[in-house]
PDB file with SEQRES, HELIX, SHEET and CRYST1 records, atoms N, CA, C and O in Angstrom:
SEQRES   1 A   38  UNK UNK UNK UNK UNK UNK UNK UNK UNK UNK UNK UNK UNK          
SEQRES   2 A   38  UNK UNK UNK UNK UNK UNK UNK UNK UNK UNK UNK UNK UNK          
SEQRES   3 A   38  UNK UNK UNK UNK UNK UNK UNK UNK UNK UNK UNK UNK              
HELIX    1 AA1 UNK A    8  UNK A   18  1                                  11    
SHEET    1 AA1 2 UNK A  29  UNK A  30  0                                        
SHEET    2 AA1 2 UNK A  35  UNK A  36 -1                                        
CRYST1    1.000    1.000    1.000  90.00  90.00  90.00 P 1           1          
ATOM      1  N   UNK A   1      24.768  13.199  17.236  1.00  0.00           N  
ATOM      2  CA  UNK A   1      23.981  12.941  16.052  1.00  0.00           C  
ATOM      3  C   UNK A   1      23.360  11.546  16.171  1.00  0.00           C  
ATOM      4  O   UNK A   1      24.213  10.695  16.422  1.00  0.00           O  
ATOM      5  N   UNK A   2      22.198  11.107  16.068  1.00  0.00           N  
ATOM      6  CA  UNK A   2      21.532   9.834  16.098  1.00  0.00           C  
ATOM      7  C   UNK A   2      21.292   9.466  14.581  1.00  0.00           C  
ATOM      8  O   UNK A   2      20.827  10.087  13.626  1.00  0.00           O  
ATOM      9  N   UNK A   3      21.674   8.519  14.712  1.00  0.00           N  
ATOM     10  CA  UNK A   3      21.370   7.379  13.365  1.00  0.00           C  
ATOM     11  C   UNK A   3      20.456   6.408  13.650  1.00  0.00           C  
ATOM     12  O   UNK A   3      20.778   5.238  13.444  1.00  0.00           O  
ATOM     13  N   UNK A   4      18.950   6.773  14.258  1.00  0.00           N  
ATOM     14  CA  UNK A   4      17.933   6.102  14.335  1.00  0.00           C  
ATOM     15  C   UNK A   4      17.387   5.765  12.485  1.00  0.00           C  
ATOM     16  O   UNK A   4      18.179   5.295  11.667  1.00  0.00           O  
ATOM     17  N   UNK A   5      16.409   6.004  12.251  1.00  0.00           N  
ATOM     18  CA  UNK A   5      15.352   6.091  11.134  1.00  0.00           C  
ATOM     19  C   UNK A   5      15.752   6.699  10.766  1.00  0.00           C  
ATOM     20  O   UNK A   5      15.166   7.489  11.506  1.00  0.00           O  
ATOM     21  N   UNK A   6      16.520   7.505  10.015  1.00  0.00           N  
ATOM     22  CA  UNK A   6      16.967   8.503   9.152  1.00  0.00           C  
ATOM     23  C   UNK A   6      16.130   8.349   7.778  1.00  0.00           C  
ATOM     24  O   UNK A   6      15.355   9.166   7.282  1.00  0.00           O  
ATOM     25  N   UNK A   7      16.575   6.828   7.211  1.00  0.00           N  
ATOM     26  CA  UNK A   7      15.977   6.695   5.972  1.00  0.00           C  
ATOM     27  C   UNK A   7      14.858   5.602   5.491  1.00  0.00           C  
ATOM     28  O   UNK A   7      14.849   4.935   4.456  1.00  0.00           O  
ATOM     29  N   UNK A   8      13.427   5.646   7.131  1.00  0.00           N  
ATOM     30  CA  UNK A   8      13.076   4.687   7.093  1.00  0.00           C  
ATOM     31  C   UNK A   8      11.804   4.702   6.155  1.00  0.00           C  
ATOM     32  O   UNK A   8      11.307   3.742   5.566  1.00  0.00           O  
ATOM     33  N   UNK A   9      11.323   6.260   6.158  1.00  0.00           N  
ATOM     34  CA  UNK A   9      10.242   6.012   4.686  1.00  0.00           C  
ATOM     35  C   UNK A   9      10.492   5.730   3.395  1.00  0.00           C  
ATOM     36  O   UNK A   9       9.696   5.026   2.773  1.00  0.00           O  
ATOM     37  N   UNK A  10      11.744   6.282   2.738  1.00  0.00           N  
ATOM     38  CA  UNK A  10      11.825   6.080   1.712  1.00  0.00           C  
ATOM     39  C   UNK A  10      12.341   4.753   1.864  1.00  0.00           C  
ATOM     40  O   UNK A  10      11.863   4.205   0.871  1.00  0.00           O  
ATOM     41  N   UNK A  11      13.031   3.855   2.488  1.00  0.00           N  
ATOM     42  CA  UNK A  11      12.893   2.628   2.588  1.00  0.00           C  
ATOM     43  C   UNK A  11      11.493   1.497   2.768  1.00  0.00           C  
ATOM     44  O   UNK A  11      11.553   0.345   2.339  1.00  0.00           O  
ATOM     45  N   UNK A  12      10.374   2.010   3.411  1.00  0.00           N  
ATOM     46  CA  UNK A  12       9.824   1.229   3.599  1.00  0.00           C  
ATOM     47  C   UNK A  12       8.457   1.474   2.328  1.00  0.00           C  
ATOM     48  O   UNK A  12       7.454   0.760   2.354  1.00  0.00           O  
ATOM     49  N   UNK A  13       8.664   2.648   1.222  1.00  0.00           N  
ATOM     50  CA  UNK A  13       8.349   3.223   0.233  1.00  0.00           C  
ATOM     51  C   UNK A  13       8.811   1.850  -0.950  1.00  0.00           C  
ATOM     52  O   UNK A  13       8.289   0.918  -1.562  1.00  0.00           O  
ATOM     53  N   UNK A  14      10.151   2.514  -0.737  1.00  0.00           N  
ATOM     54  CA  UNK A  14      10.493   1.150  -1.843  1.00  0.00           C  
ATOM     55  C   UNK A  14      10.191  -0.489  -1.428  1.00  0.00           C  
ATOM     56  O   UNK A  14      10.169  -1.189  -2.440  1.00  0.00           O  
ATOM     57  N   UNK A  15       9.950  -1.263  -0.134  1.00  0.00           N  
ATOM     58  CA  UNK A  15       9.592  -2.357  -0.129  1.00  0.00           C  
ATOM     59  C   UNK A  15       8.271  -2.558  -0.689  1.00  0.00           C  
ATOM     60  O   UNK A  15       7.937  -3.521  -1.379  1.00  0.00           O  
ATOM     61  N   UNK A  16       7.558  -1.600  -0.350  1.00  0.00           N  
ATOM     62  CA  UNK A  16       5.597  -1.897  -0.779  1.00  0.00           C  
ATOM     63  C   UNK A  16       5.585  -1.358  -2.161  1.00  0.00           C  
ATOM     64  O   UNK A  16       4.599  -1.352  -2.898  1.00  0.00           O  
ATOM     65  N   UNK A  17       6.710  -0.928  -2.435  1.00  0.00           N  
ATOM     66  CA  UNK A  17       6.296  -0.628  -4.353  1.00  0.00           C  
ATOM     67  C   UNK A  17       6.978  -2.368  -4.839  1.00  0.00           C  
ATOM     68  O   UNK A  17       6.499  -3.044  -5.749  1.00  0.00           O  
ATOM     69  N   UNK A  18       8.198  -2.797  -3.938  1.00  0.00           N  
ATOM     70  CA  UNK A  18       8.639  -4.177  -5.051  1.00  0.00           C  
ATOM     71  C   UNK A  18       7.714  -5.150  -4.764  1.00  0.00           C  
ATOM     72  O   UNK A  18       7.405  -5.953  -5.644  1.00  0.00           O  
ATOM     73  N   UNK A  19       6.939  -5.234  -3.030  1.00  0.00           N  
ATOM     74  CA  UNK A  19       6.401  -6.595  -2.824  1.00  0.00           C  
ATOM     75  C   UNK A  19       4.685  -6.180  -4.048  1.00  0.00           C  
ATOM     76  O   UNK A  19       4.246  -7.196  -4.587  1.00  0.00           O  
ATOM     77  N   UNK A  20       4.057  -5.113  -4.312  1.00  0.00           N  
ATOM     78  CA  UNK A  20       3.395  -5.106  -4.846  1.00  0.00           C  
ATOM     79  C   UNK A  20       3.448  -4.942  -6.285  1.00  0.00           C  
ATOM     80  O   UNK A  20       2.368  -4.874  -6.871  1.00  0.00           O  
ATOM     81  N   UNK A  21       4.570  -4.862  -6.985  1.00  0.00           N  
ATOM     82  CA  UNK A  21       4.751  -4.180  -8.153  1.00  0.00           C  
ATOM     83  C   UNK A  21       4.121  -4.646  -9.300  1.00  0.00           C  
ATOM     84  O   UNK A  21       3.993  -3.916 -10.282  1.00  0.00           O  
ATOM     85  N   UNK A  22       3.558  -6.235  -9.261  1.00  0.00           N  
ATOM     86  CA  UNK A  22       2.752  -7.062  -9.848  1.00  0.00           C  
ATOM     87  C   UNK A  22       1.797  -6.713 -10.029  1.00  0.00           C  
ATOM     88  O   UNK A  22       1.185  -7.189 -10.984  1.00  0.00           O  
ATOM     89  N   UNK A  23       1.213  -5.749  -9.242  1.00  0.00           N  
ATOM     90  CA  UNK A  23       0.042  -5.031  -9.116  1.00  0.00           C  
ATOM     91  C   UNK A  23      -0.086  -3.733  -9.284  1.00  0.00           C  
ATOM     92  O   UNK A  23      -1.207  -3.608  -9.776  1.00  0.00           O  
ATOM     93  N   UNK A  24       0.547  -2.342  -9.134  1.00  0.00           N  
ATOM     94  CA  UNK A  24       0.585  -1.291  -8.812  1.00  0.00           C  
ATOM     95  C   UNK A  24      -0.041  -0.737 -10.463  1.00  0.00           C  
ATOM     96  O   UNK A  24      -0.908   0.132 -10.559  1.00  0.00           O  
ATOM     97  N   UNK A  25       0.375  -1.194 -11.255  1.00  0.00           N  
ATOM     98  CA  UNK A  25      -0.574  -0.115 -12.700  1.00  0.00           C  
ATOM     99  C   UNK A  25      -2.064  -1.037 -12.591  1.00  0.00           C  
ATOM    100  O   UNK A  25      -2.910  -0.328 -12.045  1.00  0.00           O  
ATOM    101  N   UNK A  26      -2.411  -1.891 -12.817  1.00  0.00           N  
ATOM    102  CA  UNK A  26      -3.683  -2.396 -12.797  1.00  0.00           C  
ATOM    103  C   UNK A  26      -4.798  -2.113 -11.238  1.00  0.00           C  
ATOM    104  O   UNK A  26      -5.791  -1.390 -11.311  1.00  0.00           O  
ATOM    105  N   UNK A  27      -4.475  -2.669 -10.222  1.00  0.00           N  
ATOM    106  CA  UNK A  27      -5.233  -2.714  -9.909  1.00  0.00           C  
ATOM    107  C   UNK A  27      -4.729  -2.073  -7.619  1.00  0.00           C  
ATOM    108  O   UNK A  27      -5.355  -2.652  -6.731  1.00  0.00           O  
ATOM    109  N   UNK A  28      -3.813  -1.130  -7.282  1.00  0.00           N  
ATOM    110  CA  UNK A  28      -3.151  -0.651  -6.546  1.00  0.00           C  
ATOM    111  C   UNK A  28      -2.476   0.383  -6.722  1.00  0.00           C  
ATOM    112  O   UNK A  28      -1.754   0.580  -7.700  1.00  0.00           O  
ATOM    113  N   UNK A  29      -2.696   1.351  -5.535  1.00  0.00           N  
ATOM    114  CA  UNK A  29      -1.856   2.549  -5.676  1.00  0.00           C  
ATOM    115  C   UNK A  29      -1.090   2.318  -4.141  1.00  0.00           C  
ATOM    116  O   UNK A  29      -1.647   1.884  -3.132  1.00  0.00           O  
ATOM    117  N   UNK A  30       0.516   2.787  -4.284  1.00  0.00           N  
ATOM    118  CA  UNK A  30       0.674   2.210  -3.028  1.00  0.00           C  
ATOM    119  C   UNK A  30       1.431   3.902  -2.831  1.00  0.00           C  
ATOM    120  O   UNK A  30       2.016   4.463  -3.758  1.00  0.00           O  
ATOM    121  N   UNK A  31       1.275   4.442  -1.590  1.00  0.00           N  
ATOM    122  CA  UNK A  31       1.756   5.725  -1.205  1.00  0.00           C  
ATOM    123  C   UNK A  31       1.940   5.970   0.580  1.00  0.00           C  
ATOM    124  O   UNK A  31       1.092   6.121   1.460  1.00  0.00           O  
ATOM    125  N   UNK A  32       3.475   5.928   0.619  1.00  0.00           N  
ATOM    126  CA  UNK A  32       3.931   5.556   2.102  1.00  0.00           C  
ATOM    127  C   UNK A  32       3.180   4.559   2.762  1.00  0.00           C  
ATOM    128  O   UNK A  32       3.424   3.508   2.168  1.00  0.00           O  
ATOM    129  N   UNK A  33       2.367   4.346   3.717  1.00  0.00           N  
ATOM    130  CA  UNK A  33       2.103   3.220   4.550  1.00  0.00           C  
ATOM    131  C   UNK A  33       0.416   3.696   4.463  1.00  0.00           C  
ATOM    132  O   UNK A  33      -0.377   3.973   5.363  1.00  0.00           O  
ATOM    133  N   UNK A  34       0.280   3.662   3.158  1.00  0.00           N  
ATOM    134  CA  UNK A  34      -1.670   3.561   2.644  1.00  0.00           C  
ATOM    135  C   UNK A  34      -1.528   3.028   1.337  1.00  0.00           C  
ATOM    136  O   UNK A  34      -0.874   3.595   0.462  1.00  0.00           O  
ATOM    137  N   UNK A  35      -2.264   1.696   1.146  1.00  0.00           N  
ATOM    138  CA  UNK A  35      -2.082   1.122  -0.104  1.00  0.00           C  
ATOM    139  C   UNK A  35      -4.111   1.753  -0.435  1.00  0.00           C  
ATOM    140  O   UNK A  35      -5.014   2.050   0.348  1.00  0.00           O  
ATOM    141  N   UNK A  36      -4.032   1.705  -1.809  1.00  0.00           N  
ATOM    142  CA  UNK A  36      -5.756   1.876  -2.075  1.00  0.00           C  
ATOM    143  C   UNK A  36      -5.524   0.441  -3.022  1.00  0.00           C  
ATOM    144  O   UNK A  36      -4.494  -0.080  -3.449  1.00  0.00           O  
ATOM    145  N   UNK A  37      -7.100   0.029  -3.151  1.00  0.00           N  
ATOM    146  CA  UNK A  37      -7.353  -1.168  -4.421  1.00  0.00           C  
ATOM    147  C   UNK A  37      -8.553  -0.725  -4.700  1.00  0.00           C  
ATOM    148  O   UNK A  37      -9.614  -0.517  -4.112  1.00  0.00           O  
ATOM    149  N   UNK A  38      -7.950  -0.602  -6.130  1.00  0.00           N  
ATOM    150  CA  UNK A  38      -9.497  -0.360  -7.062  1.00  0.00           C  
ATOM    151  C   UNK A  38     -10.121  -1.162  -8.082  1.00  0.00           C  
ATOM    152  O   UNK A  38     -11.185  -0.803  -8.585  1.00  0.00           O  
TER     153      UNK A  38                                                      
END                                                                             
């Protein structure tokens, strides 16, 4: 059994929702590893 990445999207899901979260209702949508700005 390998314990590479198992849980590396939903980890790297939740970093770009906290480092942006200042932002995400106004003016960012952040979804896996594609942020949009509108």
């Amino acid at each position: 059994m390998s314990f590479g990445l198992c849980n590396a999207p939903a980890t790297f899901q939740r970093c770009m929702l906290e480092i942006f979260s200042d932002m995400m209702e106004e003016t960012m949508e952040v979804f896996m590893d594609d942020f949009s700005v509108f």
